[in-house]
C-alpha positions as CSV (number, residue, x, y, z in Angstrom):
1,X,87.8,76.8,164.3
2,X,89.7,79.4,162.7
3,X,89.6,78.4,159.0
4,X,92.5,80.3,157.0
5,X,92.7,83.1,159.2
6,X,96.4,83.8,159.1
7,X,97.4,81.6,156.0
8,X,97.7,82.7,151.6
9,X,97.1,79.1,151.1
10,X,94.1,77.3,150.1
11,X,92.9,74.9,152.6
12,X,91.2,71.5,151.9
13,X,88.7,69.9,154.3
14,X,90.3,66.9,154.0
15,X,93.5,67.9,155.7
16,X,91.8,68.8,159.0
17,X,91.7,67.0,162.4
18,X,88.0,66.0,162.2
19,X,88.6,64.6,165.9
20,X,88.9,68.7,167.4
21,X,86.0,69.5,168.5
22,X,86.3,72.7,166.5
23,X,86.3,71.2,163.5
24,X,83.7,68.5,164.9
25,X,81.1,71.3,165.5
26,X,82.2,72.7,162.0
27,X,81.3,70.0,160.0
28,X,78.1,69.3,162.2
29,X,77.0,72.6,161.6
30,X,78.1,72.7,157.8
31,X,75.5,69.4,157.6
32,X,73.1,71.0,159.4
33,X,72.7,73.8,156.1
34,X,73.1,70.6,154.0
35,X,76.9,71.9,152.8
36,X,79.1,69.5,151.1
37,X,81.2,67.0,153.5
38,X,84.3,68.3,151.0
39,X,85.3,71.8,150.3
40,X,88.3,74.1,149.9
41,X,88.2,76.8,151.0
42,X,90.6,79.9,149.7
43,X,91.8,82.8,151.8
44,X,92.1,86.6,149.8
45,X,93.9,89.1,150.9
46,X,93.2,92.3,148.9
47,X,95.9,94.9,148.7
48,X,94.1,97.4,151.1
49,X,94.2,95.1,153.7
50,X,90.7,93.7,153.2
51,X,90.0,89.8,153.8
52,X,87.5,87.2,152.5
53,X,87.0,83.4,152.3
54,X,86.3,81.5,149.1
55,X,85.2,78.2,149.6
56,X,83.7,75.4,147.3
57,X,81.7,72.1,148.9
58,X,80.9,68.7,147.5
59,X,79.1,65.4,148.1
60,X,81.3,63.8,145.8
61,X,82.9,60.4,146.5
62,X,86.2,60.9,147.7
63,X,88.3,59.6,145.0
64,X,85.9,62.0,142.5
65,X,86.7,65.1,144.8
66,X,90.0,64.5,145.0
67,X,90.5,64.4,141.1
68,X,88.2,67.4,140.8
69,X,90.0,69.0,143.4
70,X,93.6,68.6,141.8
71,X,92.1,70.0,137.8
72,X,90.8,72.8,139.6
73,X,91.8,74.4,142.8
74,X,94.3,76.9,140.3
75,X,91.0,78.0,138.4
76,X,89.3,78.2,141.8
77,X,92.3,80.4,143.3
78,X,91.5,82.6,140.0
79,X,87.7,82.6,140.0
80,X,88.0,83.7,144.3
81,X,89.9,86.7,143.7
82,X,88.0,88.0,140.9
83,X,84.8,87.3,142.3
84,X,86.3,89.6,145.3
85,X,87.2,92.1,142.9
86,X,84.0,92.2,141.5
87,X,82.3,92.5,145.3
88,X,84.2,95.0,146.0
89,X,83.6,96.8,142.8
90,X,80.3,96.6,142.7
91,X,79.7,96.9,146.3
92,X,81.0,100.8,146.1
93,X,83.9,99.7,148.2
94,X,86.5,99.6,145.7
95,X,86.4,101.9,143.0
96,X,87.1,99.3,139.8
97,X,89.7,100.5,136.9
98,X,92.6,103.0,137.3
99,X,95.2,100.1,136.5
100,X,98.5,101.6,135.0
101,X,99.6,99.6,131.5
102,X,101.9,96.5,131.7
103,X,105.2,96.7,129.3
104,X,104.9,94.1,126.6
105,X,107.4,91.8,128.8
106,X,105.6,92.4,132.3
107,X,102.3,91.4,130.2
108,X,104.5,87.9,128.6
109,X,105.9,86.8,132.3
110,X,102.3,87.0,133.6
111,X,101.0,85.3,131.0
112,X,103.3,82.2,131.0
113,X,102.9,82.1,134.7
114,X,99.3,81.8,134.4
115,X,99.8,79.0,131.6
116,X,101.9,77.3,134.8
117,X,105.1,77.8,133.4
118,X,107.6,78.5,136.5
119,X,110.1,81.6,136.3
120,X,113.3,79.5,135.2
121,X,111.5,78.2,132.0
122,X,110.2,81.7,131.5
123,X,113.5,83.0,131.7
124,X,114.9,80.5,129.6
125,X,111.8,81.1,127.2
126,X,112.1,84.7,127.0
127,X,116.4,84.8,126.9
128,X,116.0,86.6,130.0
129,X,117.2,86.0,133.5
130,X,115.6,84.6,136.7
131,X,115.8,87.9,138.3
132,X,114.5,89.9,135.6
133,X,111.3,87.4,135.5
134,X,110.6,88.5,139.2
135,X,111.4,92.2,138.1
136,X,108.4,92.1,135.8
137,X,106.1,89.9,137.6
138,X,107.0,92.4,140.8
139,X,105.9,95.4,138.5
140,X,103.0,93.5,137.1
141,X,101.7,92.9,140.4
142,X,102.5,97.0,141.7
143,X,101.0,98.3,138.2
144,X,97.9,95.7,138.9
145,X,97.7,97.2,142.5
146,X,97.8,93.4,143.5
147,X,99.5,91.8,146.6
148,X,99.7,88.7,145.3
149,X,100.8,86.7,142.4
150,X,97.1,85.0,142.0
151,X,95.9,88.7,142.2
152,X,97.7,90.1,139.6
153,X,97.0,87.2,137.0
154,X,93.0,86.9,138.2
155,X,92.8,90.8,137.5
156,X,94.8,90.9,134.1
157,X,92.6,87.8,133.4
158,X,89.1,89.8,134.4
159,X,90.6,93.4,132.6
160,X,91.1,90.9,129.7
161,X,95.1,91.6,129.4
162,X,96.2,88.4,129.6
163,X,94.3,85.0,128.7
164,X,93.7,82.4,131.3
């Protein structure tokens, strides 16, 4: 079973076909290291091409995972990509640092966007347009040398430029 391989999405257990076999041997094997029968797991994609999974597990009763599952998987999309920063960082693979400064409004649109506000209500917010809100989030994410939207806001989270 190939588990996020191509896809930016998180992936919850409970949306795959547990009658494949692939995903039949996955969970057998997942019991056999005494791994949760629940998880999500989180694909990261790091800006030089570099991939990595993030996944969580639980024994919870369903109706508590679920709940659990819907507070949390934004935090958990967060905590994956700066724990892979931090790998990475510490590992010697990636040299940590070196991040140019956001403008004061590049630094506002990331921060409302992390605080789940979507870019029309930013825009309205900020007396700006829609397109100026991408603008800035786009030049966020190149001055945070992120690919992603989740990237950029889990590394000005980490470098302690925004608060999440």
């Amino acid at each position: 079973m190939e588990l996020s391989r191509t896809g930016f999405l998180p992936v919850d257990w409970s949306s795959l076909d547990r009658r494949s076999p692939g995903t039949r041997d996955f969970f057998k094997e997942a019991a056999s290291f005494d791994i949760g029968r629940h998880g999500l797991t989180v694909p990261i994609r790091g800006p030089s091409g570099e991939r990595s999974l993030f996944s969580v597990t639980s024994n919870l009763p369903t109706p508590e995972w679920r709940k659990l599952g819907v507070s949390s998987r934004y935090d958990l999309q967060i905590l994956s990509h700066c724990l892979h920063e931090k790998v990475l960082s510490v590992s010697g693979l990636r040299q940590s640092g070196g991040y140019r400064k956001l403008s004061r409004r590049e630094q506002e649109c990331l921060q409302l966007l992390a605080s789940g506000v979507n870019s029309k209500r930013i825009a309205a917010r900020l007396q700006i347009s829609e397109n100026a809100v991408r603008l800035y989030l786009k030049l966020a994410k190149r001055k945070l040398n992120a690919t992603t939207t989740y990237q950029a806001i889990a590394r000005a989270s980490f470098l302690e430029i925004i608060q999440t």
